[in-house]
C-alpha positions as CSV (number, residue, x, y, z in Angstrom):
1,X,-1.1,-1.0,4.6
2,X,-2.4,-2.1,0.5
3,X,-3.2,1.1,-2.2
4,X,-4.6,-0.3,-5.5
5,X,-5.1,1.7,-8.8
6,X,-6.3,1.7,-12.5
7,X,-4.6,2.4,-15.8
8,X,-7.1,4.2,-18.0
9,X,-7.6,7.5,-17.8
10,X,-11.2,9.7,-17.3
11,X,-12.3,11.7,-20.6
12,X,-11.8,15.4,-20.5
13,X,-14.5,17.0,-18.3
14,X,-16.2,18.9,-20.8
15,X,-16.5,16.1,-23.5
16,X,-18.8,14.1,-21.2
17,X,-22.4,15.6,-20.0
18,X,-23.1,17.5,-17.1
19,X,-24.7,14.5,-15.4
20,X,-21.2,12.9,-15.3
21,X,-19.3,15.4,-14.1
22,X,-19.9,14.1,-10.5
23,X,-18.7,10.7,-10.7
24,X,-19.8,7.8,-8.0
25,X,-17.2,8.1,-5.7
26,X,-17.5,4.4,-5.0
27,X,-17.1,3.9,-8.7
28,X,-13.7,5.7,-8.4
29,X,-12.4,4.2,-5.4
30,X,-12.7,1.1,-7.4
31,X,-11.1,2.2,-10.4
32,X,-8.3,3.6,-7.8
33,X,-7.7,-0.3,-6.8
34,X,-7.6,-1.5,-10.3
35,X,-4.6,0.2,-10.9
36,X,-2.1,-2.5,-9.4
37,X,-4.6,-5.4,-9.5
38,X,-3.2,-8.2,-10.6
39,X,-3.0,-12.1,-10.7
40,X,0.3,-11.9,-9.4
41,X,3.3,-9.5,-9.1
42,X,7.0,-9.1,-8.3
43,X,8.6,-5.9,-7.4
44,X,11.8,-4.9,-6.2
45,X,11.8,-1.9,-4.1
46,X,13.3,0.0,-1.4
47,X,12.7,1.1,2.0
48,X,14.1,4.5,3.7
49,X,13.3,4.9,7.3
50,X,13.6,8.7,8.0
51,X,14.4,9.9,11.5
52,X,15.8,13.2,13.0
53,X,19.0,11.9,13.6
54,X,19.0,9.1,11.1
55,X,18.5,7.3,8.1
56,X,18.4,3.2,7.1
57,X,17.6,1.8,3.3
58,X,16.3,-1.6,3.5
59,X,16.6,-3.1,-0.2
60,X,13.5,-5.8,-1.2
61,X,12.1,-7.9,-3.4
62,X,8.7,-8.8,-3.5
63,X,6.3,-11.4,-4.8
64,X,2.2,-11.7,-4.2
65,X,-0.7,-13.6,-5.6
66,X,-4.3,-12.2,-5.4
67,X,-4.5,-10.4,-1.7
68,X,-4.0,-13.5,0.2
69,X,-0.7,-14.6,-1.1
70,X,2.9,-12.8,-0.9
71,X,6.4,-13.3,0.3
72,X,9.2,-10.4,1.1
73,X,12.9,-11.1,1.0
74,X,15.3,-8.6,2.6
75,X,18.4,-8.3,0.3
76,X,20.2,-5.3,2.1
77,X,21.7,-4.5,3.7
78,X,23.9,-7.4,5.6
79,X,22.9,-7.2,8.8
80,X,19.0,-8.0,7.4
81,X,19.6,-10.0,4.3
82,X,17.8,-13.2,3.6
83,X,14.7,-12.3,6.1
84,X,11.7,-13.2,4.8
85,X,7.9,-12.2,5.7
86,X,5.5,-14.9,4.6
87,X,1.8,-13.6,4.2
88,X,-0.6,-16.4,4.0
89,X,-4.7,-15.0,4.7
90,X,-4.6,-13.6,8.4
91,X,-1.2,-15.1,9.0
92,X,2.3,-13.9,8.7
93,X,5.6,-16.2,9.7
94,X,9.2,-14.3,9.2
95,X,12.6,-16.1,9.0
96,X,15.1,-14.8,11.0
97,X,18.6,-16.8,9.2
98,X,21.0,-15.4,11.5
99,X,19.6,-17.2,14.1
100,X,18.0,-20.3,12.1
101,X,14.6,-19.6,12.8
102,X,10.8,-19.1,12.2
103,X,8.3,-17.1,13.7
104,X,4.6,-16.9,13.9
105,X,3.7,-14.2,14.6
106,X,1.0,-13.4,17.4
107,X,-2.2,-11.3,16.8
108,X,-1.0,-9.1,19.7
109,X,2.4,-8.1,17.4
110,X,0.6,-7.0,14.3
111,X,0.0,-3.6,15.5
112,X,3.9,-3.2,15.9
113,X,6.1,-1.3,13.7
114,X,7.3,-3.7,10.3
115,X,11.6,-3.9,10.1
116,X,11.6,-0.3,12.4
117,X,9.7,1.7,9.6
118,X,6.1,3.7,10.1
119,X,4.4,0.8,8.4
120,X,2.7,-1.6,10.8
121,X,3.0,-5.5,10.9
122,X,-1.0,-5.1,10.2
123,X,-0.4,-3.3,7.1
124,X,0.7,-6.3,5.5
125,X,-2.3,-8.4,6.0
126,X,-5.2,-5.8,5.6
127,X,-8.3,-7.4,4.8
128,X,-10.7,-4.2,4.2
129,X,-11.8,-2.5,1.3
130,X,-11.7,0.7,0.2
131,X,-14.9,-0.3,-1.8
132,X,-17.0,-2.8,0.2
133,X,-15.8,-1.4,3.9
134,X,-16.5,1.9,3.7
135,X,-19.0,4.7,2.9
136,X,-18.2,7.3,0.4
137,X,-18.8,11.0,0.2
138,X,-17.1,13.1,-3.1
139,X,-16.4,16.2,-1.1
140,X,-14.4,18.3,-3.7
141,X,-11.1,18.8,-6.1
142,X,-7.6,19.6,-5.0
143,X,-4.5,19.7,-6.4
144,X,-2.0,17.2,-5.2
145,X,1.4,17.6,-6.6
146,X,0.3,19.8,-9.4
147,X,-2.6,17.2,-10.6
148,X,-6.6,17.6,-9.9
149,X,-7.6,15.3,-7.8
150,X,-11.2,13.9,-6.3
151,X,-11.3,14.2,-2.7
152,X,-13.5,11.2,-1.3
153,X,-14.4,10.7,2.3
154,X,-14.7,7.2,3.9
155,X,-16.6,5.9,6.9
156,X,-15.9,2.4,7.8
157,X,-18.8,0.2,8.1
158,X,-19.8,-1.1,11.9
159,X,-18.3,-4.8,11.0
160,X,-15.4,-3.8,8.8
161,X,-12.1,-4.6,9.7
162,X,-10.3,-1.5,10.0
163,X,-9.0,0.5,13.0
164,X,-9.6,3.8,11.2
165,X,-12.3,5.7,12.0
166,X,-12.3,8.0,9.0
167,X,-9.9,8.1,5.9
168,X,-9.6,10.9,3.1
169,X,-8.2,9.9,-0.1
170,X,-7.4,12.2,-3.4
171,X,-7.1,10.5,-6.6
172,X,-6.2,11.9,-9.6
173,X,-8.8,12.6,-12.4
174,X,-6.8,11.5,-15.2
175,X,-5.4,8.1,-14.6
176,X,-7.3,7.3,-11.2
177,X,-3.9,7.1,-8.8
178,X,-4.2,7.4,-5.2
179,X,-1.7,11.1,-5.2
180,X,-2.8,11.4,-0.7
181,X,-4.3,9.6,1.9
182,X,-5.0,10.9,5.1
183,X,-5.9,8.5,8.2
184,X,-7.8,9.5,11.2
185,X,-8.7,7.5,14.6
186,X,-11.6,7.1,16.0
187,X,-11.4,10.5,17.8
188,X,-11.4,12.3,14.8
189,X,-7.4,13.0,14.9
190,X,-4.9,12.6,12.1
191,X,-2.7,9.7,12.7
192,X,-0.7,9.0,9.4
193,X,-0.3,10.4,5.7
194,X,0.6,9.0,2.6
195,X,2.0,10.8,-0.1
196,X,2.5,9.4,-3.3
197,X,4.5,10.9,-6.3
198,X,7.0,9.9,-9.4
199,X,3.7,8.3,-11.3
200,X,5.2,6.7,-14.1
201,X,4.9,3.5,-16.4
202,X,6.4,0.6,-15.0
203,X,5.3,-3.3,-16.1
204,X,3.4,-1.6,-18.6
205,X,1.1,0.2,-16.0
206,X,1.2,3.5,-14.9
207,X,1.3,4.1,-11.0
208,X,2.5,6.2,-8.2
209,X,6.4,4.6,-8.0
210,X,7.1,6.6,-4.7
211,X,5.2,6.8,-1.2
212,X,6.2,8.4,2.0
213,X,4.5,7.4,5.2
214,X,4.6,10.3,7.9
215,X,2.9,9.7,11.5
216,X,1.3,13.4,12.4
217,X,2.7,12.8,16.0
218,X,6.2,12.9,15.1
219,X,7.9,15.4,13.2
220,X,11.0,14.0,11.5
221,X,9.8,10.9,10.9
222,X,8.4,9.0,7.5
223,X,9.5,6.4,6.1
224,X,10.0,6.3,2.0
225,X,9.3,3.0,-0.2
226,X,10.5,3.3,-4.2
227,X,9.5,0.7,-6.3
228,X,12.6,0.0,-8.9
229,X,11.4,-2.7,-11.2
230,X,7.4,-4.0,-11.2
231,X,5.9,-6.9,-13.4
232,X,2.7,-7.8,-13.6
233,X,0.5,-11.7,-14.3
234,X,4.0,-14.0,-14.5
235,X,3.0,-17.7,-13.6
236,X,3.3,-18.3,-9.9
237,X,1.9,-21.2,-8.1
238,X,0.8,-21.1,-4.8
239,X,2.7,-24.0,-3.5
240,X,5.6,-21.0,-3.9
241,X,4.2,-19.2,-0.8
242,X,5.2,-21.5,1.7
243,X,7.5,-21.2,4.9
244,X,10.2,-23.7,2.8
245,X,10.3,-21.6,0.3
246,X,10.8,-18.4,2.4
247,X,13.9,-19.8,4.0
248,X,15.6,-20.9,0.5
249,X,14.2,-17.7,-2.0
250,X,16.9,-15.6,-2.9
């Protein structure tokens, strides 16, 4: 699932008029996304799948172009390295190199889980907005690991593309970083939330660095992804994203 965010901070609350104090909520959802929106980006970054009985760190790196456009390598651990996950639009291949070979996959395995974590194959081809998909409702403040956040409801719109029927997010009123997200189904009942933390400057932006994914249906479980190393607008063609390339990147 994408979160997006914006570097620049909001002005002290009372240095601006009372008629500002209430921001547009839509306006902050879309400073929210600026945050990481780039022309292109490489990241390396880690994985921890949380279980009761368990734990696995799968090792990244990362590379995308606008929202249509990215390519994952697996470099740990041995068993998984040299996969790849090649987003293109709507469509997603993966190379498999221990057994020499690509797959397509299906619309009817996007809604399965991505490498065993609590991430979906879906979430890494989402093609709503927070912005244009959704209604907005500035409900209140909370604090979210010690910083005031907005609270903002969303209501999708009838044709967006989104299986949530409501989401919650809290972003924080100095620098505009998603801190929590909270995702609910259509009846109303919580399904997953995303906490974000360790906001720091990385690339030469400043963004949550940490997020934990934890299904409300089973305790013990979340998985954990760390971004290590970020940068931002590097020249990447788009010839890069291609299924040849996703066999030989390393």
């Amino acid at each position: 699932m994408k979160q997006r965010y914006l570097l620049f901070g909001w002005a002290l609350l009372w240095a601006i008029p009372s008629w500002a104090q209430n921001p547009d909520p839509k306006d902050i959802i879309q400073k929210a996304e600026d945050v990481l929106r780039a022309g292109t980006s490489q990241a390396t970054m880690s994985m921890t799948i949380v279980r009761p009985d368990w734990s696995r760190t799968i090792e990244m790196k990362t590379w995308s172009k606008g929202t249509d456009l990215s390519l994952i390598l697996i470099t740990a651990p041995a068993r998984d390295k040299g996969s790849a996950f090649l987003k293109r639009g709507r469509e997603v291949w993966n190379w498999q190199p221990t057994i020499d070979r690509t797959i397509k996959l299906p619309p009817s395995m996007m809604g399965q889980s991505w490498m065993g974590s609590d991430f979906s194959n879906d979430d890494l081809v989402q093609e709503s907005s927070d912005v244009e998909d959704y209604t907005h409702d500035l409900t209140g403040s909370e604090l979210v690991d010690g910083r005031d956040c907005w609270v903002i409801e969303m209501i999708p719109s009838e044709t967006a593309p989104v299986v949530w029927g409501r989401v919650v997010q809290y972003i924080d009123k100095e620098n505009y970083v998603m801190m929590k997200g909270e995702f609910y189904d259509e009846d109303d009942f919580l399904v997953n939330t995303m906490l974000m933390s360790e906001v720091k400057e990385m690339g030469g932006r400043t963004f949550a660095t940490k997020m934990e994914m934890i299904p409300a249906d089973d305790p013990g479980h979340k998985t954990v992804m760390e971004y290590k190393e970020m940068v931002f607008d590097e020249a990447m063609q788009d010839n890069f994203f291609s299924v040849q390339t996703m066999k030989r990147v390393r």
